[in-house]
Steps between C-alpha positions, in 0.01 A plus 500: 500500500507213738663283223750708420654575871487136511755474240702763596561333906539159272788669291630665787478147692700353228782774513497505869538083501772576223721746716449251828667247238766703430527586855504117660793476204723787657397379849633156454748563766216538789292239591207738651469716226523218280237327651272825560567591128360133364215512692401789437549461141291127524208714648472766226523200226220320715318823464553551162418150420187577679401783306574316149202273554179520311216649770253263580117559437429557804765678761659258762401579817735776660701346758540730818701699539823405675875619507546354172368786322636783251553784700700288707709361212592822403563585819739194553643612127614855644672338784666295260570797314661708755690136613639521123618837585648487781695167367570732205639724719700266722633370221679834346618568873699184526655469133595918550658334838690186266621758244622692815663248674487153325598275781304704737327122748163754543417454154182328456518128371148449409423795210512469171736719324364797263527438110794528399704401841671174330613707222692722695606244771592252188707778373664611845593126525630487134694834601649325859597239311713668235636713776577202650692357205681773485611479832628143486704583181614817670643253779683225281651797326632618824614165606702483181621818648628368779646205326716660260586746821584216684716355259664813401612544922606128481753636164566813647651321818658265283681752334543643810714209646645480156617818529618481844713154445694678183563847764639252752698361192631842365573634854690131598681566141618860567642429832685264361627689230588783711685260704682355218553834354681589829707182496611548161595866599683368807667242277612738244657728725692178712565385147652854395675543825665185442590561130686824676704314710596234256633750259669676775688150563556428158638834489718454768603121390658633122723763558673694265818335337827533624745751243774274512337133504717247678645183327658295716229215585300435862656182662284238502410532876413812428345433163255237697455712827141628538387866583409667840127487532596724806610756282302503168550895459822495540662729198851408319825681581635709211781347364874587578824466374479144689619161296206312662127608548346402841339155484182636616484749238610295191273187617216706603326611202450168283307299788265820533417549156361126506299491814170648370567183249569274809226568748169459301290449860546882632192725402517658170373827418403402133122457407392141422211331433349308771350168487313520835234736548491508880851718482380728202159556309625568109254776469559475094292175490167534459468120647617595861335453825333807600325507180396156562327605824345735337343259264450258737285782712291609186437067438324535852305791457376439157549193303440310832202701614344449189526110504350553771203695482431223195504176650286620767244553264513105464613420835424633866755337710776786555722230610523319214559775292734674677699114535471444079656853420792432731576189403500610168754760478693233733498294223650765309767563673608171535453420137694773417737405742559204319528604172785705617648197646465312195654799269836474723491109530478450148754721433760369785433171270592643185816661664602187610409336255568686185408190222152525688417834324417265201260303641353567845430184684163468675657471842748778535718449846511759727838718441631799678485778359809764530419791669637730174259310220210551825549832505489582149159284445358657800600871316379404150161327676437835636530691268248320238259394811215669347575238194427240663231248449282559773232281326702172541565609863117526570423187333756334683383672850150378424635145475654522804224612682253340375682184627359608846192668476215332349323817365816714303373398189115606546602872655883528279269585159370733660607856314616717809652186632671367177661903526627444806662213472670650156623798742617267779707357232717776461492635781648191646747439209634791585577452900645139367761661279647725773853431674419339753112457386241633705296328758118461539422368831209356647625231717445749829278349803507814759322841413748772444412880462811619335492201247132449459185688453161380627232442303203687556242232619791438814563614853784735548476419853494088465683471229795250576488149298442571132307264354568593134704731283281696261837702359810363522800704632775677262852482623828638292634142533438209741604585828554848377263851554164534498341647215142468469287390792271207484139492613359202685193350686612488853262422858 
């Protein structure tokens, strides 16, 4: 009976020295239990060890009895016991307090989490982490967001000067339409009234013929004597039974039938073309200047604007940019210019030179032109200005330019650039071919509001000396009216 209770507390030793194993391993976290735990688990192996070995013959003596005995290892064993609980306990408190609140600072550092914990706190990091990817692609989609919002308010304002430039353009054009509509009505009625009276005089200057027509002949002082102009109304006498009419009467009618024919300088009523636009606008020709401000308007506010907004993608210096376009469609119009020049020079040379025609000598002199054979060029050139060859004109601005600025060839094959330059061409072909031609100025030193607009990056306020022009100024001919306002960088 002895032997087999023996067995049984050695079986139970070994079980109980197993679970303090398994215990240190969960307690690795705490130092004192850890420590406790070994200890107590080296004293039950002792024991056990102990017990293993073969009794001797005869028993050893007993040693006396101290506090090393059984009762009092089981005694210490229950305190360790109820320890164990209450770290059991302790330790469900604080991970129901993590799971509450997980960066609670009253959470204990020192206990070992329950089996299981690093599952679920592997997968609550695995689950803040894709949360967190999320977010972050959440945000560079909303920064794309604001991107293409931001560029679609930088367009929107674009078009929104665009828009603004051409209303200033239309309104500019209808005043002046309305003005020249009222002209031309005043015109036509002055030109009416006048008709009036100069059928009224012709009227009065061929009366009806005499029944009896006189044939003796005027003497000659009366045959060379000149009319009244004090009495141009004046209407003939019947005639009588009289030999002789009245010198007046018989001389009178021959020198007034001829004086329309005599005095070419007194205003005529008749409709004629005119060669210079600053009396008339010939509102049948497509090719006439208030169309051309028009064009020259919508140039600014798009083909300009869009050079532009391209070479500062390559370049950040406003300056510069704003200095290249200018000069460019200066270029133009002095190319164009030119051209026209040499059109009317060469033929002057083959007027003067008829045998010439054949072969055209290299260096043609210069030769006026008469004002009839101008005229008619200038009217055939504007009506086939949209023929023209406004790719020879840009090639030939380029090469003038380029003579001067270092960098026109890098930024002139440029797409939106190389379009602009092909609009600047006619556009400026078309001022040069007017009668006079029209003027683009930028030769002005003092800031002026009612010939310049500001540009935007300037001081209303301190704007006096301009320092550049960024748009040249439009006038009908040089010296003449102002038709488009030029914008420049004044301080």
């Amino acid at each position: 009976m002895s032997g087999d209770v023996k067995k049984d507390l050695r079986a139970e030793a070994r079980n109980f020295s197993a679970t303090l194993a398994n215990a240190s391993l969960l307690k690795r976290k705490d130092p004192q239990s850890k420590s406790l735990l070994e200890k107590a688990q080296q004293i039950i192996d002792a024991l056990l060890a102990d017990c293993s070995k073969p009794m001797p013959a005869t028993p050893p003596p007993r040693p006396p009895r101290g506090g090393t005995g059984m009762g009092q290892l089981w005694v210490k064993l229950d305190e360790l016991k109820r320890e164990n609980d209450d770290l059991k306990r302790q330790r469900t408190r604080s991970s129901e307090e993590k799971v509450g609140s997980p960066k609670s600072p009253k959470s204990p550092k020192f206990h070992a989490p329950v089996p299981g914990q690093f599952e679920a706190v592997s997968a609550e990091l695995q689950r803040v982490k894709l949360e967190n990817e999320a977010l972050r692609v959440h945000i560079e989609k909303l920064q794309l967001t604001i991107k293409e919002h931001q560029t679609v308010n930088s367009n929107l304002r674009d078009d929104c000067k665009r828009s603004k430039a051409a209303l200033e353009a239309a309104q500019k054009s209808a005043m002046k339409a309305r003005e020249e509509t009222k002209k031309m009505e005043s015109n036509l009625q002055a030109v009416k009234t006048e008709n009036d009276s100069l059928k009224q005089k012709l009227s009065q200057n061929h009366p009806t013929p005499p029944p009896r027509p006189s044939t003796t002949k005027p003497s000659s002082a009366n045959a060379a004597s000149k009319p009244s102009p004090a009495n141009p109304t004046q209407k003939p006498t019947p005639a009588h039974a009289t030999s002789k009419p009245t010198p007046s009467n018989a001389s009178k009618p021959s020198p007034e039938i001829t004086t329309p024919k005599q005095s070419p300088a007194t205003s005529s009523p008749k409709p004629r073309m005119r060669t210079d636009n600053r009396l008339t606008e010939n509102i049948s020709e497509k090719c006439r200047p208030s169309n051309i401000a028009v064009a020259y308007t919508t140039l600014e506010s798009q083909e300009w604007m869009d050079a532009k907004e391209s070479l500062e993608e390559l370049e950040e210096d406003e300056h510069q940019i704003t200095q290249f376009l200018c000069g460019i469609l200066m270029s133009s119009y002095e190319v164009s210019t030119l051209v026209l020049q040499s059109v009317e020079r060469v033929i002057g040379y083959i007027l003067t030179n008829p045998t010439s025609a054949v072969t055209i000598m290299p260096e043609v002199q210069v030769c006026p032109l008469p004002a009839e054979v101008a005229d008619v060029i200038g009217q055939r050139l504007r009506m086939t200005f949209d023929k023209v060859n406004a790719a020879d004109i840009s090639e030939l601005a380029k090469q003038h330019f380029s003579t001067s600025n270092s960098i026109s060839s890098t930024w002139s094959s440029h797409h939106a650039v190389q379009k602009y330059i092909h609009q600047c061409a006619l556009v400026t072909w078309q001022m040069a071919i007017q009668k006079p031609p029209m003027k683009l100025h930028t030769a002005d030193a003092r800031f002026d509001s009612s010939r310049h607009n500001l540009w935007w990056s300037c001081d209303q306020s301190r704007a006096k000396t301009i320092d550049y022009f960024i748009w040249p100024v439009l006038y009908d001919y040089e010296g003449g009216n102002l038709m488009v306002k030029g914008c420049v960088h004044a301080t």
